[in-house]
N, C-alpha and C positions, 0 to 999 in steps of 0.2 A: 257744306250743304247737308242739313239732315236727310233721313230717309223720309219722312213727313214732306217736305220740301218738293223730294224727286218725286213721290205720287203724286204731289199736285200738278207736277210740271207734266209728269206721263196722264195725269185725266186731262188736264185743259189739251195735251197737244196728242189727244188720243188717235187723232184721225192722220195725221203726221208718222205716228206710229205703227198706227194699222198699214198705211201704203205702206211705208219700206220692208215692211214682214212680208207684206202679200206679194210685194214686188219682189223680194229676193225669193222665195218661194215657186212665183211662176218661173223665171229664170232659171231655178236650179230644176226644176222638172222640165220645160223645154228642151235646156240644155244638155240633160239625162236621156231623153227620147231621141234628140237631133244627136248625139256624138255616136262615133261607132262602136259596136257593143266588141268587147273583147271578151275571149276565151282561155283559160287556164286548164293547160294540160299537167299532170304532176309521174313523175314514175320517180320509185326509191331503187336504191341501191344499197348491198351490203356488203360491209366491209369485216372480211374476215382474220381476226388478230390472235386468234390463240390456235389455229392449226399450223405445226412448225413448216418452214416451209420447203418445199418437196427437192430442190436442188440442194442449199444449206444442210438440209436435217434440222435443223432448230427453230424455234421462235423467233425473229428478228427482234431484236432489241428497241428497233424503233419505235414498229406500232405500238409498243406498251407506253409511250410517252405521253403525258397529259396534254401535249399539243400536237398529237397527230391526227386526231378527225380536227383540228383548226386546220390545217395545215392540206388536207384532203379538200378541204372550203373552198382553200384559195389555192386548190390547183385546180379544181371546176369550175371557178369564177375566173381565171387566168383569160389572157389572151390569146393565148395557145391554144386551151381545149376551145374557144370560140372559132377561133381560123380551124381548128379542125371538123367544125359544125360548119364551118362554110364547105370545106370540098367534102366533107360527107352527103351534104344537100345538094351543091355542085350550083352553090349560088354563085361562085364566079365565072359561070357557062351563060349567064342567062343575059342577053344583048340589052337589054332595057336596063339593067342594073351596072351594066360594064359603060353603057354611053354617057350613064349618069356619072359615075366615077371618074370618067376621062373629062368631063364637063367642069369636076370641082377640082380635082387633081390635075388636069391637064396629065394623065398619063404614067406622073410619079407614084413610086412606092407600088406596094404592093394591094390587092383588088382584094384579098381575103382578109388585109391588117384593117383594110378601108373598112370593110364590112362587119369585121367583130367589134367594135364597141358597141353599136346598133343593137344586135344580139343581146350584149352584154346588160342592158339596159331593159330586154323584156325578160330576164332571168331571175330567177330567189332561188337562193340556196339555204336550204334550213336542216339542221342534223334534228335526231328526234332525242329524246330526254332519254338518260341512262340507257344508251341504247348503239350498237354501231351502223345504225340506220341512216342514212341522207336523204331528203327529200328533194327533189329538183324541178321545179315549176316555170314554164313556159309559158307569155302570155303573148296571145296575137290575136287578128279579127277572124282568120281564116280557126277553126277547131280542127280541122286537119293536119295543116303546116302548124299549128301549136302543138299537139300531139307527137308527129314528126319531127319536128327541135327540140321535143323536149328527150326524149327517144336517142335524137342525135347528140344532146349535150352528153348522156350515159354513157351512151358508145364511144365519145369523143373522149370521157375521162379516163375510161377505163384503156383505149388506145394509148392515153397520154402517158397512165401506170406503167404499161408495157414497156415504152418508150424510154421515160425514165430510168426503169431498171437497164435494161438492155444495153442503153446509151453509152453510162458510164462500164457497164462490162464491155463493150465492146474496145474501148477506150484499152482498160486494165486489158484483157486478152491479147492485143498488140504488145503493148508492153511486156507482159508475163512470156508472149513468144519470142522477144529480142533477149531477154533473162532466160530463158528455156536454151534458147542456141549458145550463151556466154558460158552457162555452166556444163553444158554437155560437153563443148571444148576441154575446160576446164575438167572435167572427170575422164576425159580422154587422156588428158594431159597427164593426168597423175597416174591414173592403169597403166600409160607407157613408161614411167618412169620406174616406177614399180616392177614393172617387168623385165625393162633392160636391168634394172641392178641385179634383181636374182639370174639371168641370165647373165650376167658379169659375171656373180662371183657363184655361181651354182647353188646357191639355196634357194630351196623351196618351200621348206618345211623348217624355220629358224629353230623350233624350240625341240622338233627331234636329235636334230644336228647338233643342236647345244649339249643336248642332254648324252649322246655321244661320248661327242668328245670330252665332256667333263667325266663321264665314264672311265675314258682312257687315258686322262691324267692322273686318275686315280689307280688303277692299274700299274701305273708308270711308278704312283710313288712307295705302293704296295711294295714291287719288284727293288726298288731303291733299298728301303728299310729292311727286307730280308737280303739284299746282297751286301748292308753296312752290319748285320747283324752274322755271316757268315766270314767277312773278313774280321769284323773283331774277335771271334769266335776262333779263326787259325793266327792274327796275331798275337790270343793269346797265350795260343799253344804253344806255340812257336818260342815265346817269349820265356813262359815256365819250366819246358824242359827240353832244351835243345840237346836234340842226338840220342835223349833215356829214352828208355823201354817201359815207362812207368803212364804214357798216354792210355786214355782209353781204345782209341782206334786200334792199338798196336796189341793191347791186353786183353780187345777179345775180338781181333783176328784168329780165325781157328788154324790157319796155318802156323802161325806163332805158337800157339800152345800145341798145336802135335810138335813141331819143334823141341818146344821146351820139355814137353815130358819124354822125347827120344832124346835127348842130350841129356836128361836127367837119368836116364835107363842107362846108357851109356859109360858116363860117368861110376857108377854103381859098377858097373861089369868092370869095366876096366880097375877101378881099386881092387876087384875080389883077382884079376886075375895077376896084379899087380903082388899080390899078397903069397897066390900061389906060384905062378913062373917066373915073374921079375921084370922088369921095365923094358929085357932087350929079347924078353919073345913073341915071337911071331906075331902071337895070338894079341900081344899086348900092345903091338905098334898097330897091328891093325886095327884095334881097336880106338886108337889113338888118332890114326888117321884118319876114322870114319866120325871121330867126335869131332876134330878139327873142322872135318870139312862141312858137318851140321853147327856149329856153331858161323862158320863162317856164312851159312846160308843164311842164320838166321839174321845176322847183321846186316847182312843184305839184302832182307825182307823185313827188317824193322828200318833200315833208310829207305825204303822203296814209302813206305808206308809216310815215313818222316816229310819226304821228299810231296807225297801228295797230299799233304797239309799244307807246304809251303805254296805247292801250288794253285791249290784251294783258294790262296790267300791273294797270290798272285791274279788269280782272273777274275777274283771275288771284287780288287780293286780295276784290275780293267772295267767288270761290270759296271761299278759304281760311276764311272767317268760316263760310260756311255749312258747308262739311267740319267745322270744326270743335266747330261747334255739334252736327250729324250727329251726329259720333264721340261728346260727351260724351251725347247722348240713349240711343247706342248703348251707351254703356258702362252706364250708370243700369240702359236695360234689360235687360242683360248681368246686372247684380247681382239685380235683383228676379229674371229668371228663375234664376241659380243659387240664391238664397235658396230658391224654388218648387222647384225640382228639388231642395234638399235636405230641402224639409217632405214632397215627394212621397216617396222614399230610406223615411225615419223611417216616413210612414204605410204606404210598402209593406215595410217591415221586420217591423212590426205585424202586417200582416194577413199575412206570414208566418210568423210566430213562433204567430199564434194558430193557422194554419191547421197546423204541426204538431203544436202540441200537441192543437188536433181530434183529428187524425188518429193521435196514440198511445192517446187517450182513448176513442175509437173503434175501435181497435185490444182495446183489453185490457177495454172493454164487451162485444165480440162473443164474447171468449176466455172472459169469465167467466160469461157468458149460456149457453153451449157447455157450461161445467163444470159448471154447476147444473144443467143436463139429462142430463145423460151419468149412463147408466145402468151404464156399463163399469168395470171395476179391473182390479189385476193380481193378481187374488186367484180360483186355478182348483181347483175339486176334482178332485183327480188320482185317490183311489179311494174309493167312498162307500162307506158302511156297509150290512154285511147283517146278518141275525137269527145270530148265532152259534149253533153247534153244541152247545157246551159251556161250563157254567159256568166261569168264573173265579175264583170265591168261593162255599164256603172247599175251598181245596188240603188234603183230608185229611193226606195223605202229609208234606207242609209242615207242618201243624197239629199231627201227631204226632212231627215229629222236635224243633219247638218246644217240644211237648209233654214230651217226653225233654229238654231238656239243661234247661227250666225245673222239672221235676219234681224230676232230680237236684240242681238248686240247692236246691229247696227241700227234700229229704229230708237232704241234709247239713248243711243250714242248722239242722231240725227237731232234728238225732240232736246238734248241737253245741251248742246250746239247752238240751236235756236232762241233756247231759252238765255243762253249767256251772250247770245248777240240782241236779243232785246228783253232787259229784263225787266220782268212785272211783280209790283207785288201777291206774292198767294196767298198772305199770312199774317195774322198779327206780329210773330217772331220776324217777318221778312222788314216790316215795319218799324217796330223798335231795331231790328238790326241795322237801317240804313242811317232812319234820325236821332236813335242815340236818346228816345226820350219814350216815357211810358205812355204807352193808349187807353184814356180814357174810356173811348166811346164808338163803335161800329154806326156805318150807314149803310143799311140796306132795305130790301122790300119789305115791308110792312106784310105781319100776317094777313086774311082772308079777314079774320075777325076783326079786324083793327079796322080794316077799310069797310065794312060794313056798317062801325060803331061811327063813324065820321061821317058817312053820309043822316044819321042820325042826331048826334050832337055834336058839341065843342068837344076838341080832345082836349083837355086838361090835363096831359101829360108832357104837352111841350110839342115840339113838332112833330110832325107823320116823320116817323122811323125809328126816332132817336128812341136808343137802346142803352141802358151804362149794362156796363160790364163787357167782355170776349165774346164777340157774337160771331160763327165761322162763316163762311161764307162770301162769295163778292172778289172778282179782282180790280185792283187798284194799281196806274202807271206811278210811278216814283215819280218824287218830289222835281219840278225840272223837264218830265217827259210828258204830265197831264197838258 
């Protein structure tokens, strides 16, 4: 079907046309007048994402997600913030709306779950472009109660934020409290153990006490090497000149040499008197006598001296035994206290290991104790809803030009319907298209002139009308339906 074709079909069935325009038309303006006018209340909220937040200290990581104002969408679109607009508004109080519920429910379920899809269905949720803005629109007949619910969805969402958080803190803060009492045991546990052992074995201070006693083994073997170095020292004495007078000790004893120089004087006198009276006088035996008896002292002060080298030597190695003994007790206790000072290490490890983990557990019990109380979000009403002025529904002017390009649909739809349940021809193409053969010759009204020139003479063109060539004009039923 050409376009040629359809305008024939739309002038011959114009008046076909015209009703179904005019008629959807009045219809849709009646029905614009007659419906009840609804009102649109709108308030925004703002959602604040880059102030850290005041318990944490930090940013949350969440809000910076590219789906978390989706995600703010559909927790104001939920069922939840809806049931929270019902007992905010305290529509499950109202007796007219509870008999209806008990009428389709028979009583099941819940009066608030009954009531939010309702809600949910005069709601729009719409975020604003680059922006952390939400818009939330309310539509109802009353502009008051639309104002009101929209007001309530805000407050509903933002109750819901609270909730949310809170929830799952509350959740973690039981838990964190059963972990808070395991590990305080637990650092209980280890302070005691810690404690009995230094009270076992009396340390308090491991690494003074270490440093002590490593002190005093060293002393020990300080005392060792000078009492091995004082026996070698008289066994070698000992060894080189047993009994002679040729040691140093003996050679500068000043007793010894007053000695040796009155036994030397001595001597001297006794040869001169030996020279002058002769060996059997007086003077010469006494002399004799008195040297005897110093030489004899001196032998007896160079063994005295002899004698205390040996024994030098003698306690020089009792020392040694007992140093030595000393030192291995010293070492014994040297190992037992490092063993202690490394079981002390281990238990005060423990009870520092428990004591921080206390103290993280302790840490994020107070944090989550803190979240489950917090009544705050970051979720602010930036401009609430008033009673609007003016309907929003239905936009006549809207309705009517709807009304217009859907009417025209259906009036050409209507006039093309009719034309294909009886068809006429419009057209010479409508005529060769059926019989398949070319048209000569049109029949139609005769101009003005033609029929003026016949009431005057003969036509001598043939008969009144006849036309050769495409002449437009005239419909004609098909071959079959004349």
């Amino acid at each position: 079907m050409t376009l040629k074709h359809v305008l024939l079909v739309l002038w011959a069935r114009r008046w076909v046309v015209l009703s179904v325009l005019l008629a959807t038309i009045t219809t849709t303006a009646v029905v614009s007048l007659l419906i009840p006018k609804e009102y649109t209340a709108s308030t925004t909220v703002v959602l604040d994402v880059q102030t850290p937040d005041r318990i944490v200290g930090m940013v949350l990581p969440g809000m910076m997600s590219p789906g978390y104002m989706a995600t703010q969408m559909d927790i104001i679109t939920s069922d939840r913030v809806a049931q929270g607009v019902v007992r905010l508004l305290k529509l499950d109080e109202n007796p007219e709306t509870r008999e209806k519920w008990l009428e389709e429910t028979g009583g099941q379920g819940s009066l608030a779950v009954w009531l939010a899809p309702g809600l949910k269905k005069n709601l729009e949720v719409s975020p604003a472009r680059e922006s952390n803005v939400i818009s939330v629109e309310f539509s109802a007949t009353d502009p008051r109660f639309a104002a009101t619910a929209a007001n309530a969805f805000a407050q509903a969402y933002i109750d819901t934020t609270i909730d949310l958080r809170a929830e799952p803190a509350r959740k973690y803060a039981a838990w964190f409290e059963q972990q808070y009492e395991t590990q305080r045991e637990r650092l209980q546990r280890a302070q005691k153990a810690l404690s009995d052992f230094q009270q076992q074995t009396g340390i308090v201070v491991t690494n003074d006490r270490l440093d002590f006693e490593n002190q005093k083994l060293g002393e020990l073997t300080a005392q060792l090497s000078l009492a091995l170095a004082e026996g070698t020292d008289s066994s070698s004495k000992q060894g080189f000149h047993q009994g002679g007078d040729t040691l140093p000790e003996i050679m500068r004893n000043p007793l010894i040499i007053q000695l040796k120089t009155d036994i030397a004087r001595l001597e001297s006198r006794l040869q001169e008197l030996s020279e002058d009276y002769g060996v059997n006088h007086p003077q010469y035996k006494s002399a004799a006598s008195e040297l005897a008896s110093m030489k004899s002292r001196l032998r007896m002060e160079t063994a005295k001296i002899a004698e205390s080298i040996s024994t030098v030597g003698r306690v020089s190695k009792a020392k040694q035994a007992e140093l030595k003994e000393a030192i291995e007790e010293q070492k014994k206790k040297m190992l037992e206290l490092k063993s202690q000072h490394d079981q002390i290490q281990i238990l005060s490890h423990q009870v520092e290991t428990a004591q921080r983990d206390f103290d993280a557990i302790s840490q994020r019990l107070t944090q989550s104790q803190l979240e489950a109380q917090t009544v705050q979000t970051n979720v602010s009403v930036l401009t609430p809803a008033s009673p609007p002025l003016r309907h929003s529904k239905p936009i006549l002017f809207l309705n009517l030009v709807i009304a217009v390009m859907l009417g025209g649909l259906l009036s050409v739809g209507a006039a093309l319907i009719l034309e294909l349940r009886n068809p006429v021809v419009r057209s010479i193409e409508d005529l060769q298209s059926a019989l398949g053969v070319p048209v000569l010759a049109q029949l139609g009204k005769a101009p003005v002139s033609m029929m003026k020139q016949k009431e005057g003479k003969t036509d001598t063109a043939g008969p009144s009308g006849l036309k050769t060539g495409a002449m437009a004009g005239g419909s004609y039923p098909l071959a079959g339906e004349a």
